[in-house]
N, C-alpha and C positions, 0 to 999 in steps of 0.2 A: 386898364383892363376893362373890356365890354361887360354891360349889364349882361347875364345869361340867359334874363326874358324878353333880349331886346330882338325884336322880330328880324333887323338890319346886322350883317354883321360888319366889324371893324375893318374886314380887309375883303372886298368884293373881288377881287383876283383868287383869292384862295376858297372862296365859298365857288366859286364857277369850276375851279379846277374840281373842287371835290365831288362835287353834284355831278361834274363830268364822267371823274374816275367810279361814282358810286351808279351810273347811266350805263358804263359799260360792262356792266356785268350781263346785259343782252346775252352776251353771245354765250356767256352758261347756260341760260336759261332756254336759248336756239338749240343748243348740243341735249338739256335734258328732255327737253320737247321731240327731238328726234330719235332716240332711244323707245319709245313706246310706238313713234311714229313706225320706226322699221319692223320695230315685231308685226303689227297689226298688217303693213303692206307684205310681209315674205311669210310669216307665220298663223295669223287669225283666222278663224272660218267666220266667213262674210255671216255678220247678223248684226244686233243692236249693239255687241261691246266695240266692233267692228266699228262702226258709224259715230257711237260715242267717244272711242279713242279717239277717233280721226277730226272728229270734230273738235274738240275740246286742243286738241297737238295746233288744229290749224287756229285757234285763238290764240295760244302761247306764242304762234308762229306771227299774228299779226301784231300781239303787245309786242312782241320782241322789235319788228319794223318801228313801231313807235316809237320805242324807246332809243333807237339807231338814231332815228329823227330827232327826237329832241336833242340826242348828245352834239349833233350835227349842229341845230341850231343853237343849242348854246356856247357853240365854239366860235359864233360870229355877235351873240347878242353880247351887249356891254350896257352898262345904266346909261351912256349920251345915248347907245339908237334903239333903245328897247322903245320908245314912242313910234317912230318912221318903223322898225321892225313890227310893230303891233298892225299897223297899217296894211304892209303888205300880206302879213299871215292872213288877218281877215278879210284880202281879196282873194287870196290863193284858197283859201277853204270855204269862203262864203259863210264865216261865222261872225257879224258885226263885234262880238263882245271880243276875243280874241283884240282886237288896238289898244281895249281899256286895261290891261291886264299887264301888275308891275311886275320888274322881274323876279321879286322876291315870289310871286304869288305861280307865275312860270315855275318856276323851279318848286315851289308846291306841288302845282299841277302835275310836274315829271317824276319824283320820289311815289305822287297817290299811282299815276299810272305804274310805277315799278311794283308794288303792293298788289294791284291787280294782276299783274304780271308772277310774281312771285306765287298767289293765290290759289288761280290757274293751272301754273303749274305742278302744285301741290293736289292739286284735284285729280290731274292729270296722272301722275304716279299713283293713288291711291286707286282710281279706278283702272289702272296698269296690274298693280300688284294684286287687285281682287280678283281678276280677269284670269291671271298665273294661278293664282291659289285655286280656284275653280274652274279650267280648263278639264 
């Protein structure tokens, strides 16, 4: 049995599946993002909740992209090419630090982005629901 503060876990097929399965909750997050989105497009009178919904709906809308991508990418990363994969990310996005970057610390990286994403979208319904309360 694995240490439980070991940062590695024992079976790296099953840590990818899961981070995968835990990556695809996107598309909840797209569907709750859209819900405030159509009020404010069919229902809102144009002003500042107006702008702030819509604004805050299209950040949920671009975590959610992200986190489409990373599920994407770690359905091809493996611990032999996460170095060669590091390489190419950081030409594709023009971020040098992106090559140095192990895959355990990737998969950091996509759990903190679902947190912002989750965050977000809690911001999002709260200024939804105050918007309804005082229409």
């Amino acid at each position: 049995m694995a240490n439980q503060n070991s940062p590695e876990p024992a079976d790296p097929y099953l840590n990818r599946q899961l981070i995968r399965q835990t990556l695809a909750s996107w598309r909840f997050l797209l569907l709750m993002a859209l819900v405030p989105l159509l009020w404010v497009i069919f229902n809102a009178p144009v002003g500042f909740i107006h702008v702030l919904i819509t604004g805050n709906a299209g950040i949920v809308i671009y975590q959610c992209w992200r986190l489409w991508l990373d599920n994407h990418y770690f359905s091809e990363l493996t611990p032999k090419n996460n170095q060669q994969a590091g390489i190419i990310l950081a030409f594709i996005w023009q971020k040098e630090k992106l090559q140095y970057f192990s895959l355990q610390q990737r998969y950091e990286g996509a759990i903190k982005q679902l947190k912002y994403a989750l965050a977000s979208c809690a911001i999002l319904w709260l200024i939804w629901v105050i918007a309804l309360l005082f229409k």
